[in-house]
N, C-alpha and C positions, 0 to 999 in steps of 0.2 A: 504494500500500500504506500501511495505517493505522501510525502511529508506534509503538514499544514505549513511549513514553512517553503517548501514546493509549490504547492500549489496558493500559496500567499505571492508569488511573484508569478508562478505561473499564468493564475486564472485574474485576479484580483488588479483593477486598472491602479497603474502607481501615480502618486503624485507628485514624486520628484525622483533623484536616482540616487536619495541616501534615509531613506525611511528609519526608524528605530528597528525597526525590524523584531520587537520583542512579542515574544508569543505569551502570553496571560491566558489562564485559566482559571484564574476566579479572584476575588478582589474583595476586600474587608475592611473598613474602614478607613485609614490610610495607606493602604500596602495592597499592592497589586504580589500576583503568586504565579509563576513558571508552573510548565507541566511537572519540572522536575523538583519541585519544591523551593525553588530559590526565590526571596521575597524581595520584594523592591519600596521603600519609599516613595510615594507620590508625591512629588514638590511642586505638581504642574493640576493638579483633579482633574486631566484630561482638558486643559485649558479654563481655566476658572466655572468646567458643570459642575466640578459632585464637591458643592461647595458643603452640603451634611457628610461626605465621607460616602464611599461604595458600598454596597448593598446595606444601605441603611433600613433596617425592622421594619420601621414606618410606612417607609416607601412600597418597601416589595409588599406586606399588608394591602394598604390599598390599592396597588397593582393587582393583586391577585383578586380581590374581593370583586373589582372592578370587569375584570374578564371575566367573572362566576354571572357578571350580572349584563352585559352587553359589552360587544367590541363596535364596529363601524356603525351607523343607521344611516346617516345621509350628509350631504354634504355641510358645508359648516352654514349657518343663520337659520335654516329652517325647521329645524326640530329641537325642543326645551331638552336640554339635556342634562340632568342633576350637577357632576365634574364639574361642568365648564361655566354653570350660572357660580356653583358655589366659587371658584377659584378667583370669578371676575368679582366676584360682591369683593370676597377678602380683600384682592387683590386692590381696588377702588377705594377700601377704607383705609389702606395708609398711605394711599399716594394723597399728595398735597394738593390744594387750588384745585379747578375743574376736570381735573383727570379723573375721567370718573365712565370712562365708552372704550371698552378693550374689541379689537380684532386679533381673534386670533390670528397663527400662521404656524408655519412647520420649521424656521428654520431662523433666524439672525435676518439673514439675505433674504429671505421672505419682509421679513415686517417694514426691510429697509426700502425695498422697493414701493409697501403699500403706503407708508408714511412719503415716500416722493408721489403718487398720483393721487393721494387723501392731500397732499400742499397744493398739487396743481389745481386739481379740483375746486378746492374751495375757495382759494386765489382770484384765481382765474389768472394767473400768469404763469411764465414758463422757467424763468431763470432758478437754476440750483446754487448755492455757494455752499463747500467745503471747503478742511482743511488740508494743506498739503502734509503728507506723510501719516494721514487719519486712516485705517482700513475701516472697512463699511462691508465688506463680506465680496462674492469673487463671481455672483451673479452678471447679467450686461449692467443692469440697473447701477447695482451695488459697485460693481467695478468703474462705472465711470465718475462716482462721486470717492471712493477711495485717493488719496492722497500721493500715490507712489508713480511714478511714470514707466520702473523698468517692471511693474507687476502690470501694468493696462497696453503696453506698445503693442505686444505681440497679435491686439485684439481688435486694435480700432479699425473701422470709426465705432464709437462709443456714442451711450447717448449725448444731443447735443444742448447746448443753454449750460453747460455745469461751467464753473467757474472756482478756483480753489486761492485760497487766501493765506498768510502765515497764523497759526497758530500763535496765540500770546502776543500778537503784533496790534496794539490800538489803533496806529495810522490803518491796519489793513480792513478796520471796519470798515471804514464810506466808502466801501467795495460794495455793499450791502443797500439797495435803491428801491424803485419802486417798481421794475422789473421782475425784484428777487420775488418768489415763492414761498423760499425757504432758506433757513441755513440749517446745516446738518455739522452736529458737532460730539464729538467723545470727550464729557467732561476732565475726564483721564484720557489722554493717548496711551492706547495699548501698545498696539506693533512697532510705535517709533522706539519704545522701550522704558515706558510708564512716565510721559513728561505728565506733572500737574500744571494745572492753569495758575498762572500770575494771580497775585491779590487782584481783586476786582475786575478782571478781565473779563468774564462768566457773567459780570454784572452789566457791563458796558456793552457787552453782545447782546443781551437781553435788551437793552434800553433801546438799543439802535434798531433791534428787528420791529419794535412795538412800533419806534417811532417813522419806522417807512413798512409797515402795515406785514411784513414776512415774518412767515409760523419759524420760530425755534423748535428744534428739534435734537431731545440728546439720546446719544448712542446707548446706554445703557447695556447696553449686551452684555459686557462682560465685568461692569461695576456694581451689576444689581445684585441685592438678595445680601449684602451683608460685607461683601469683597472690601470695601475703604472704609471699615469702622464703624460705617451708617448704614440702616437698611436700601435705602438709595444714596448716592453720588451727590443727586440734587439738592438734599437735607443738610452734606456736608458743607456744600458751596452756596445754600440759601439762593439758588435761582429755580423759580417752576416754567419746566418749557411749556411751548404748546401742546407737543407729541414725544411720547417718549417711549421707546425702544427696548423689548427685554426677549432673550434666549439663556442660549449656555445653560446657567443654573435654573432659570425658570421651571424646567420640566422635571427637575431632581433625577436626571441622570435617562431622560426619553425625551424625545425631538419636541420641542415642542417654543414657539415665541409668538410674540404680540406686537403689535403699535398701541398706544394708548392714547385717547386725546379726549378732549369735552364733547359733551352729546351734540353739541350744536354744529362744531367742524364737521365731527365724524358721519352724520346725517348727509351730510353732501353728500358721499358715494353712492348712496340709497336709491338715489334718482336722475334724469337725465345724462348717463340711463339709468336704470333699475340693473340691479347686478353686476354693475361698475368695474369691481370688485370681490373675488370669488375664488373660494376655497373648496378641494375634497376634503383633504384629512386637517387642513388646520384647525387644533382645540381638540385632537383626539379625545375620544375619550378617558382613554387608559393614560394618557400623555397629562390630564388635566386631572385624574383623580393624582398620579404620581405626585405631579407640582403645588396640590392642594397640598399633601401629606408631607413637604419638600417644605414650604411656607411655614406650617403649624410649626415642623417641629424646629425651623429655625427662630421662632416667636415663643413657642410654650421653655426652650432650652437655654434664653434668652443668650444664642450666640455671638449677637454683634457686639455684647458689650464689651466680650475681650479679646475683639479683634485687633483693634490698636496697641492692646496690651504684648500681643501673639506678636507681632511685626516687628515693634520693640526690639523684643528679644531676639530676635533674627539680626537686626543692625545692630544690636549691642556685642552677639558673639561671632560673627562674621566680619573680623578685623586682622587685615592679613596685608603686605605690602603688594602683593597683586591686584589690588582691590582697589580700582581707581575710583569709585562711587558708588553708592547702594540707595537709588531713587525708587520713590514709594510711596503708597500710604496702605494703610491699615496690611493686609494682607497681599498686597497686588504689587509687588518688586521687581526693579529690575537690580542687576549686579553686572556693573562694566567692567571688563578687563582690559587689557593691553590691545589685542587686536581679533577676528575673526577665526585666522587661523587658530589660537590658543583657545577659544572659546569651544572651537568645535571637538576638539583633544580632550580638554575638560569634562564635557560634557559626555563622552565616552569613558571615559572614568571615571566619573562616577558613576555610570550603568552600572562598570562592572563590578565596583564594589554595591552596589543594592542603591544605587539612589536617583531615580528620575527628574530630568528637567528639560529645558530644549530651550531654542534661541528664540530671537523675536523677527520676524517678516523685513521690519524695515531699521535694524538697526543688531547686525551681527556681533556686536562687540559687547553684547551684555547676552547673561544667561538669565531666565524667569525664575520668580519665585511666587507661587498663586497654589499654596497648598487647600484642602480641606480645611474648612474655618473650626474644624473639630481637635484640630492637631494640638498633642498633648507637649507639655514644657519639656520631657524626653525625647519624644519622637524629633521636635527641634533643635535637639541638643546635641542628637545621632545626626541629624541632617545636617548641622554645620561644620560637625566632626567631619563629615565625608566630606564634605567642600573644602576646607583645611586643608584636608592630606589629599586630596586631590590636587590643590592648586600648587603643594609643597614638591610633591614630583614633578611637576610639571617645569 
């Protein structure tokens, strides 16, 4: 019989020609497990999803209870479906200001697309503004408001009206007219390698979209659910967008995201035409009981409170003279090293000593740190260990 690591390059389309290549067979909290028993460290939760930790009780519970009780019925808006009423009521009570009308979707790149025709629509204009070096997901949509040039070349033409500006740059607001639709923005840059936003810059964005009439729009993807210390991003930064974006951890470890905006935006898709807008499996079912169960127990285990606390402790014992900066908040890190090459060396060793992590899209010279917001003061202790003596052979 042919190997799963055979037939993993055999049959299986690749997405680049240096994948991890690690074969896992089952996964528990922090620690992913080899066929062969060798355990790994997750320092990455499969990119900030299983921000409870893998196969967490809860979850696979209402996974299960869920497929006892129905999988598909129909496509997404036309049938009341228990899951996905409850996850949007919860979901609507702690989001801030008029967020308060979720669309589902299946995917990050999903909601980023419906939140660009949910702007034009209600608009009535055409123009996008993004930032440069921002990823937005690797759909056409999504691809052409992402920020990177040698990730979209190979692709264009791309959609048109997008326009991308500098991050953190004030002069590059009155980029921002009465043309704009939208600006679309990741209160955290992920993929450039976890830049925060300037004091008040998030503030000044906001003013300028209100003030030439274009919906704000934050990325949330991968800051939601607990990731910067706050249940959202936008709680920490004190700005409420118009539309705000959630996957990754949304679905506690099943496909599953949203756009979210006020009943009164979000009604425009509705009509002229009517179905605008339209989803099979977005708000699965099973994907919405998981993410309900995913929420609770990040709310009832009150985990964000020692998110910050968690992160801390990572840039307190993660001090080493290879260590050109360790930018951050709460649990969402990057860590810069000397160059690309070392970074990818590194990162192979610590595979092979037990400890998973991987680089960033748009900024090779830092490794990730976006563990399980479960991860215990040992488990960190062990992970900084392996980074140490990693970086000390090196």
């Amino acid at each position: 019989m042919l190997s799963n690591r055979h037939l993993f390059f055999e049959n299986l389309a690749q997405t680049s020609g240096f994948p991890l290549s690690l074969e896992i067979e089952r996964a528990s909290g922090c620690w992913l497990y080899s066929p062969g028993g060798k355990r790994y460290l997750d320092l990455i939760a499969g990119v900030s999803v299983s921000n409870i930790g893998h196969n967490n009780p809860a979850v696979i519970s209402a996974v299960k209870d869920q497929a006892d009780t129905h999988l598909h019925l129909m496509v997404y808006g036309e049938f009341i479906q228990k899951p996905q009423v409850r996850l949007a009521e919860m979901l609507c009570r702690f989001l801030p200001g008029k967020l308060n009308s979720v669309f589902y979707t299946n995917s990050g790149s999903e909601a980023v697309e419906g939140a660009i025709k949910l702007s034009r629509r209600y608009t009535g204009r055409h123009e996008i503004i993004s930032f440069n070096n921002a990823y937005h997901g690797s759909t056409l949509g999504a691809l052409s408001v992402t920020g990177n040039e040698a990730q979209k070349r190979a692709f264009r033409p791309l959609v048109p009206s997008v326009r991308h500006i500098d991050f953190n740059c004030t002069a590059s607001l009155s980029e921002i007219s009465r043309d704009t639709a939208c600006v679309l923005v990741e209160p955290v840059q992920g993929e450039a390698g976890i830049i925060l936003p300037e004091s008040g810059f998030l503030h000044k964005l906001r003013e300028k979209c209100h003030e030439q009439g274009a919906l704000l729009i934050f990325d949330e993807i991968q800051t939601g659910f607990g990731r910067t210390g706050r249940l959202f991003a936008m709680e920490l930064f004190e700005v409420v967008p118009d539309i705000v974006l959630f996957a990754k951890s949304f679905g506690g470890g099943l496909p599953l995201g949203a756009f979210v905006s006020s009943k009164e935006i979000m009604i425009s898709l509705s009509n002229n035409p009517a179905l605008g807008h339209i989803t099979t499996f977005g708000g699965h079912p099973v994907s919405c009981a998981a993410g309900l169960a995913s929420f609770k127990y990040i709310i009832d285990n009150d985990l964000v409170s020692n998110v910050e606390k968690k992160g801390f402790l990572f840039r307190k014992l993660l001090d080493h003279p290879s260590i050109r900066e360790v930018r951050g908040i709460g649990l969402l890190m990057a860590v810069e090293l000397e160059d690309e090459d070392i970074v990818k060396k590194f990162i192979e060793k610590c595979i092979d000593k037990g400890l998973v992590t991987d680089w960033f899209l748009f900024n090779g010279k830092c490794f990730r740190i976006s563990p399980p917001l479960i991860i215990s003061e040992k488990e960190t202790e062990y992970a900084c260990n392996v980074i140490l003596e990693s970086l000390n052979e090196l």
